[in-house]
C-alpha positions as CSV (number, residue, x, y, z in Angstrom):
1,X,-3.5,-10.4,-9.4
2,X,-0.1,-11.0,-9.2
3,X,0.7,-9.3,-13.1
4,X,-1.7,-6.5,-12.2
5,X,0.6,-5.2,-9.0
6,X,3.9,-5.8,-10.5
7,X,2.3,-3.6,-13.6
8,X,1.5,-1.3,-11.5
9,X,4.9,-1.0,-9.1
10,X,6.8,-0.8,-12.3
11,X,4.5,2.2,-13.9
12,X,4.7,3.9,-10.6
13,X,8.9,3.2,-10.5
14,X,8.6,4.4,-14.5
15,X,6.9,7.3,-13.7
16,X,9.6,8.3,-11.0
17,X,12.3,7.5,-13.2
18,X,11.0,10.0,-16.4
19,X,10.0,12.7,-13.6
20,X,14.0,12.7,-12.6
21,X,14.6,13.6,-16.4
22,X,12.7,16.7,-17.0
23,X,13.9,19.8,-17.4
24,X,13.4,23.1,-14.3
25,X,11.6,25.5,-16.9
26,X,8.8,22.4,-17.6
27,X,6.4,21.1,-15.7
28,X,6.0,17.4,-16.5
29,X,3.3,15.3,-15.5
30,X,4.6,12.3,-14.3
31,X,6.4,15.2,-11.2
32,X,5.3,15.9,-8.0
33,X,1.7,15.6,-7.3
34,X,0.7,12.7,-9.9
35,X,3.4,10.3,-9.1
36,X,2.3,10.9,-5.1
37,X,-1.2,10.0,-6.3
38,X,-0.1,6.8,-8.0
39,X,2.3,6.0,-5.6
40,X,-0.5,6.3,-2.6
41,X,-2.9,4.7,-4.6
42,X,-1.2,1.7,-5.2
43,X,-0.2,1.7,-1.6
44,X,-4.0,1.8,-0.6
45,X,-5.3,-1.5,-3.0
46,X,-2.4,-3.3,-1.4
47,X,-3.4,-2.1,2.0
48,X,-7.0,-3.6,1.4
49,X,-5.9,-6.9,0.3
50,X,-3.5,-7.8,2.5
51,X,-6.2,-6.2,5.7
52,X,-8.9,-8.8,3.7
53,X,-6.6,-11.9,3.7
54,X,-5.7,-11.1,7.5
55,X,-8.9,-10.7,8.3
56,X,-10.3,-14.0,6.4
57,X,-7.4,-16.1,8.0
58,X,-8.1,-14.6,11.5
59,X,-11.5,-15.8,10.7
60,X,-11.0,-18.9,9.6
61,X,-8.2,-19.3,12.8
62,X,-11.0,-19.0,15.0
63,X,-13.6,-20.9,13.2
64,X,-11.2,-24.0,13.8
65,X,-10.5,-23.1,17.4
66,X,-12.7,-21.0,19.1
67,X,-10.9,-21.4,22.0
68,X,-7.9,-19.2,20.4
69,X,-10.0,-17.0,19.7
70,X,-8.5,-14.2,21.7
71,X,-4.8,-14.0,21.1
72,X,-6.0,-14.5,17.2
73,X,-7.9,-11.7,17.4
74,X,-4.8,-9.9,19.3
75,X,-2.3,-11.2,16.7
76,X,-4.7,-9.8,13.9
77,X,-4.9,-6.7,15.7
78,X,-1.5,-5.9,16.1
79,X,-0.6,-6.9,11.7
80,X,-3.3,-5.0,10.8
81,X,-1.9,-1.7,12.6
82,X,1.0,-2.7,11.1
83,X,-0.7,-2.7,7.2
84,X,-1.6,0.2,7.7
85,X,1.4,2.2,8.9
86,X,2.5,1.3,5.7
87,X,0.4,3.4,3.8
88,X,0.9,6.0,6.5
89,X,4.6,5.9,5.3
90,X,3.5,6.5,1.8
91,X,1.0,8.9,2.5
92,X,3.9,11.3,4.3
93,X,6.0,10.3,1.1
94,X,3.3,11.8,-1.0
95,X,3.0,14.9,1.4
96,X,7.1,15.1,1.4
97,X,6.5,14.9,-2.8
98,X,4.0,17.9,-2.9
């Protein structure tokens, strides 16, 4: 999993860097709206695995202690908001992009 996202980061930074190059007249495709795709894409997988592995460890947190089971489910709370306002950073990237 690990050699699939660093393929990925590094066509999505590729992508970037050969967008910079093109000329005004041309419209390439790795500019604007593609590379925003990618780019929020990529963002979203990562989003669902880490929310999955916080969610399986809140689980399993609770399983062994049931009586912690409330400022787990807090803690859990509170990452997963913070996930996702990372792809709520990309996702204004991509709209900044367009």
């Amino acid at each position: 999993m690990k050699k699939f996202l660093t393929t990925a980061f590094l066509f999505t930074l590729a992508a970037v860097a050969f967008a910079q190059g093109a000329p005004a007249a041309t419209k390439s495709l790795f500019e604007g709206q593609f590379t925003a795709h990618i780019a929020l894409a990529i963002a979203a997988a990562g989003c669902g695995l880490a929310q999955g592995k916080a969610v399986v460890a809140a689980c399993e947190g609770v399983a062994r202690n049931p009586q912690a089971a409330g400022n787990i489910r807090t803690t859990m709370i509170i990452g997963l908001a913070l996930i996702e306002a990372l792809v709520i950073y990309v996702l204004v990237a991509a709209f900044a992009i367009k």
